[in-house]
C-alpha positions in Angstrom: 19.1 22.0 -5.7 18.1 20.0 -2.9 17.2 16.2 -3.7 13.2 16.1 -4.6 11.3 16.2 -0.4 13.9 16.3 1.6 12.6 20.5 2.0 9.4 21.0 3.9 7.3 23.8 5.0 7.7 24.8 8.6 3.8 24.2 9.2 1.3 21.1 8.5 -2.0 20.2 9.3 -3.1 17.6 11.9 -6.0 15.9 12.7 -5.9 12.7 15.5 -8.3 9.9 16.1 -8.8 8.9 19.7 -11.0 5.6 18.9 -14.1 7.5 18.8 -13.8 11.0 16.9 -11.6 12.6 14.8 -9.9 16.4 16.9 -10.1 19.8 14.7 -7.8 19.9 12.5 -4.5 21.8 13.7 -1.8 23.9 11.9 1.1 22.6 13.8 5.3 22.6 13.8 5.9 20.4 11.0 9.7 19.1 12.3 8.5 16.5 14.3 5.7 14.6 15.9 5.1 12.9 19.2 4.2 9.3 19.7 4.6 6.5 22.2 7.2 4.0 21.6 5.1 1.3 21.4 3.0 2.9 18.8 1.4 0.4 16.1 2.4 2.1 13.0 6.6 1.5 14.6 5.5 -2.2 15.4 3.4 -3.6 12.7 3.7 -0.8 10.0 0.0 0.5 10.0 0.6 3.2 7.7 -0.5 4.7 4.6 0.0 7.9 2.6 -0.5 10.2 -0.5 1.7 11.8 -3.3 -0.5 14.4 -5.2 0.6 18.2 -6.1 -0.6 22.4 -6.6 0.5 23.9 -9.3 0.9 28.0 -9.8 -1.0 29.3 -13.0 0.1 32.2 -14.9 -2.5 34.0 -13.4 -1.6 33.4 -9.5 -3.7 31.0 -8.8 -3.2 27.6 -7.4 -4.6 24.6 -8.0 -4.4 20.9 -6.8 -4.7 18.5 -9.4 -7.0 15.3 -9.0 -7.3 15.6 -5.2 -10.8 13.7 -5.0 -9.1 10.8 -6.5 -5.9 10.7 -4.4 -8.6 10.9 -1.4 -10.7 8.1 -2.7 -7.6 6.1 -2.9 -6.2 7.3 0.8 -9.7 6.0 2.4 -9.3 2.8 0.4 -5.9 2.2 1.8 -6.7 3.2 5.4 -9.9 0.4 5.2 -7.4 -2.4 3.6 -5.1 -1.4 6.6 -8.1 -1.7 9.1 -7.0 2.0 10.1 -10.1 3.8 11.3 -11.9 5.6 8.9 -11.3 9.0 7.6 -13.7 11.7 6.8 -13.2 12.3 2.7 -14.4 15.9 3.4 -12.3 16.7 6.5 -9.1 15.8 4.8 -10.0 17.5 1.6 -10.3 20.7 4.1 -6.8 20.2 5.4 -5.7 19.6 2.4 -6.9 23.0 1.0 -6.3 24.8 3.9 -2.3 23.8 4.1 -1.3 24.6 0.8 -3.7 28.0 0.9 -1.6 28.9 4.0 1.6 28.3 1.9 0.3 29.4 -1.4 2.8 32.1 -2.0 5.9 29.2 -1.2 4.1 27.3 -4.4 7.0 26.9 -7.4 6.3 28.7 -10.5 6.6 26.6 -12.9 8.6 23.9 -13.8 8.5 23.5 -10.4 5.6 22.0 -7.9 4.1 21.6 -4.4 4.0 18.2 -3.6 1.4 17.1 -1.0 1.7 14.5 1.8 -1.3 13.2 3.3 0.0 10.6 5.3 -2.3 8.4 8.3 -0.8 6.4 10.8 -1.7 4.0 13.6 -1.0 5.6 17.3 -2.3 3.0 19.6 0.5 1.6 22.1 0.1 -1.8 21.5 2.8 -3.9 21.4 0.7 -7.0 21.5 -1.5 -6.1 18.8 0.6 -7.7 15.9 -3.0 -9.4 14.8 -5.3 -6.3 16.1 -6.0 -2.7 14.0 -5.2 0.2 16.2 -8.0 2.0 17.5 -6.2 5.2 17.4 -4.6 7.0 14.9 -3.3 10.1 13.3 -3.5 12.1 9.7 -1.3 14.8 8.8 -0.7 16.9 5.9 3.1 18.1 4.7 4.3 19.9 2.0 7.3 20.2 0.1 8.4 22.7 -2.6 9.7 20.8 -5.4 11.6 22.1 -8.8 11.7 20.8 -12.5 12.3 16.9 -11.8 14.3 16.5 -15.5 16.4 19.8 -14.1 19.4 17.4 -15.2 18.0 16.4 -18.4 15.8 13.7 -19.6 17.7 10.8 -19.4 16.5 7.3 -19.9 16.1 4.5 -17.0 17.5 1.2 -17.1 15.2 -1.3 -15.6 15.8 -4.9 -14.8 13.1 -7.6 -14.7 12.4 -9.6 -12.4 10.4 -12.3 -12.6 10.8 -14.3 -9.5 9.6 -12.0 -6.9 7.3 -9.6 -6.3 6.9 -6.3 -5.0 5.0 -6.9 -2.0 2.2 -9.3 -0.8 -0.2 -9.6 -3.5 -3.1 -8.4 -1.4 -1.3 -5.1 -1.0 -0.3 -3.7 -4.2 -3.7 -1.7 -4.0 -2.3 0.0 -1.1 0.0 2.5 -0.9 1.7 1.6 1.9 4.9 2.1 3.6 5.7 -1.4 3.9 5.6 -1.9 0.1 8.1 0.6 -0.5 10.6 -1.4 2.1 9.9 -4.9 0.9 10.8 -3.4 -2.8 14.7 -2.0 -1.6 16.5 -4.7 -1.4 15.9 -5.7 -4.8 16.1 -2.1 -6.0 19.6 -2.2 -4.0 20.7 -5.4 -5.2 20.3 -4.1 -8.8 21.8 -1.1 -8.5 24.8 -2.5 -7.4 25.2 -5.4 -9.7 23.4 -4.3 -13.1 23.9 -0.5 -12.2 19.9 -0.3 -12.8 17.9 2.1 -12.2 14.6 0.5 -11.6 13.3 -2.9 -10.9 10.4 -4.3 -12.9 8.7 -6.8 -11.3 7.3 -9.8 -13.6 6.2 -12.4 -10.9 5.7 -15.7 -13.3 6.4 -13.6 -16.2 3.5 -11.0 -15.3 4.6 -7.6 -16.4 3.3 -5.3 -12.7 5.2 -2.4 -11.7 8.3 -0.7 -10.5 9.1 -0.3 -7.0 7.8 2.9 -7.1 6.0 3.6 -9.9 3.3 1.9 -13.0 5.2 0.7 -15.7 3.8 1.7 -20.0 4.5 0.4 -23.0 4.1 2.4 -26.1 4.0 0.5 -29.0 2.9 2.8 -32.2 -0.7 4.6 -31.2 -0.9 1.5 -28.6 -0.5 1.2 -25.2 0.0 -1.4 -23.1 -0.4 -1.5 -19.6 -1.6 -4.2 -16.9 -4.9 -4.0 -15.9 -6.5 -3.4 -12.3 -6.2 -5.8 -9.7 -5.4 -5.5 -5.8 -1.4 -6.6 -6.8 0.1 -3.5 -7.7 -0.8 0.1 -7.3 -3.8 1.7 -8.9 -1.9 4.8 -10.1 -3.5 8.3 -10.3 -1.0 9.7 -12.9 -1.1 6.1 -15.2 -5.0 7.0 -15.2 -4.4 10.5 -16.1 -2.0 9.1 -18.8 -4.2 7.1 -20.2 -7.1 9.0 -20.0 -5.0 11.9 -22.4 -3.8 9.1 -24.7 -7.4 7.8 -25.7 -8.4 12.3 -26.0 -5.4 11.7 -28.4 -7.0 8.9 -30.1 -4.5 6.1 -28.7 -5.7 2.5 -27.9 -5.6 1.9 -24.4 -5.0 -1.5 -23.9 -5.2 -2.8 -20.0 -4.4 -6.5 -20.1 -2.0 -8.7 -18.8 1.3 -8.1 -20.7 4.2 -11.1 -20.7 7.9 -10.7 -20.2 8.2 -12.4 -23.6 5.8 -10.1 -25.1 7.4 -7.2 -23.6 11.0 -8.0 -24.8 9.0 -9.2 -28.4 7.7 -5.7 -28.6 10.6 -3.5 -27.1 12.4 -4.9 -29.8 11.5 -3.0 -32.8 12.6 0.4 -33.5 9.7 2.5 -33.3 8.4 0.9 -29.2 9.0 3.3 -26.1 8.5 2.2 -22.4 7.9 5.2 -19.8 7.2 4.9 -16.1 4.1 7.0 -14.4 3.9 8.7 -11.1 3.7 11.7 -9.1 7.2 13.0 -9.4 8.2 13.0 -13.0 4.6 12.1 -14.7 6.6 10.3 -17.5 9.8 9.1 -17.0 11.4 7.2 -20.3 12.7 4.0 -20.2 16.1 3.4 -22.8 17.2 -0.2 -21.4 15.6 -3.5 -20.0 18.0 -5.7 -18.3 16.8 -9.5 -18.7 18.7 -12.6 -17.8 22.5 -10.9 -17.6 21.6 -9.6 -21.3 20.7 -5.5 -21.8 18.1 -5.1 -24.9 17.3 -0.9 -25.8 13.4 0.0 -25.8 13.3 1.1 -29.4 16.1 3.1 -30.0 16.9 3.4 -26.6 16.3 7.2 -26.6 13.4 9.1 -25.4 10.2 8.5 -27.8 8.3 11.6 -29.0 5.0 9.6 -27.6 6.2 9.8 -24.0 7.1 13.3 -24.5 3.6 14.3 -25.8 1.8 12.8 -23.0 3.8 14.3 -20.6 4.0 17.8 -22.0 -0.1 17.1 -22.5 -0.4 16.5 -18.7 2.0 19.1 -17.7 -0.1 21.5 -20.0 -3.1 20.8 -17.7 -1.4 20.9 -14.6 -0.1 24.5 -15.2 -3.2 25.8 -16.8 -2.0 26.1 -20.2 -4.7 23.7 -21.6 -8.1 23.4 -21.2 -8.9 21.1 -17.9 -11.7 19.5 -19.8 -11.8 16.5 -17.1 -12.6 18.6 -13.8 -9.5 17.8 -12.8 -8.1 20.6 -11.3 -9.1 21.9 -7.5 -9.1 25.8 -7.0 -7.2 26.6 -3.4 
């Protein structure tokens, strides 16, 4: 199976702003695109993107799941990147009109379409570095995707650091390219020497996120996860999460969680720790990775709790339970 988005489908939509209005959107060539060499977005990284999917139902149908909020959050990011504005509605539309033009390539499932809304500044500009561009450009991809635990569910090994930080603390709120970059040398670096996984980021001791995901703590019918502020990404799937787990009569508790507290909790036999995004929804954590010493999450296994909410969330996606939230958009 071919690694998760590396395959695309031949066509995406395309919509370009020339400083004043936005074009018609366009279904275009999806294998490349054409910009100047001095574009912004090469130069000073004014670029921002999505990661939601559309699932196929038993019945045929497909349906996006939580596509208002993954807008709301892709006009947030565009603003904090003084991009120009987008129109909510016009990207919903190429949105829905890409993945209705590929609806027969959607995965049954296990499998998914994942959905790239991606905008980028255009404007060549090389002496810009402290000036938004006034141009720009949104486009839509998609990529057929299969079941991400194909291999089996097998737990992460994170280690925590608590010296850096993913990116600029003004930016977690973003979901920029930029982050992603500034978090792969540390993500590297502990690959190499503490054959991790994942890094955790705990600047001062502050619990945040992964490099590319939100980071959960399940301790008992409790969990624990930091709550919102612009340092770290406001996650569509940890909201889902969470939103299932208080249906499920959880507590929810968003706070500010220690390293100490963390490793104090971790500890004991019963605690899981999962990681929440797009791809894999849930992925279990088994190991955390502290100061050259390795401590097991509970019993360093993957918890039933983790397994519930996923499979809960899953259940939704693929219209086996009831989408009592709205969250699912008809194509």
């Amino acid at each position: 199976m071919s690694a998760f988005g590396t395959v695309f489908m031949p066509k995406m939509a395309i919509s370009w702003f020339d400083g004043t209005s936005w074009s018609e959107a366009e279904m275009v060539s999806s294998d490349s695109i054409q910009l100047h060499p001095g574009a912004h977005v090469l130069h000073y990284s004014s670029t921002c993107f999505e990661g939601l999917k559309a699932f196929r139902h038993e019945d045929g149908s497909t349906k996006i799941f939580r596509m208002d909020r993954n807008i709301v959050r892709f006009a947030q990011s565009s603003r904090l990147l003084a991009l120009p504005e987008i129109d909510p509605d016009a990207t919903a539309k190429m949105i829905t009109d890409v993945v209705a033009h590929f609806a027969d390539e959607v995965p049954a499932a296990p499998g998914s379409m994942y959905i790239r809304p991606t905008h980028i500044g255009t404007e060549a500009a090389i002496g810009k570095a402290a000036a938004p561009s006034t141009s720009s450009c949104q486009y839509v991809l998609l990529s057929p995707v299969g079941d991400y635990f194909a291999g089996g569910d097998a737990c992460l090994r994170l280690l925590i650091e608590d010296d850096g930080m993913r990116c600029a603390a003004h930016m977690g709120m973003v979901k920029s390219g930029g982050n992603y970059a500034s978090a792969l040398q540390p993500i590297m670096n502990a690959r190499a020497e503490f054959q991790a996984d994942q890094v955790l980021f705990a600047p001062g001791g502050d619990v945040q996120e992964t490099g590319a995901a939100n980071f959960l703590l399940i301790d008992g019918d409790e969990i624990i996860t930091k709550a919102l502020d612009e340092s770290f990404l406001h996650g569509v799937t940890r909201d889902s999460i969470l939103t299932i787990a208080r249906d499920l009569g959880m507590k929810v508790s968003e706070r500010q969680l220690s390293v100490d507290e963390l490793l104090e909790r971790a500890a004991k036999p019963g605690c899981e720790a999962a990681l929440s995004g797009t791809a894999a929804v849930l992925a279990p954590v088994g190991t955390l990775i502290y100061q050259g010493k390795e401590l097991k999450v509970g019993s360093g296994s993957v918890g039933p709790t983790t397994v519930k909410l996923r499979q809960t969330l899953n259940d939704i996606q693929w219209g086996k339970a009831e989408d009592k939230h709205g969250w699912l958009t008809t194509v």
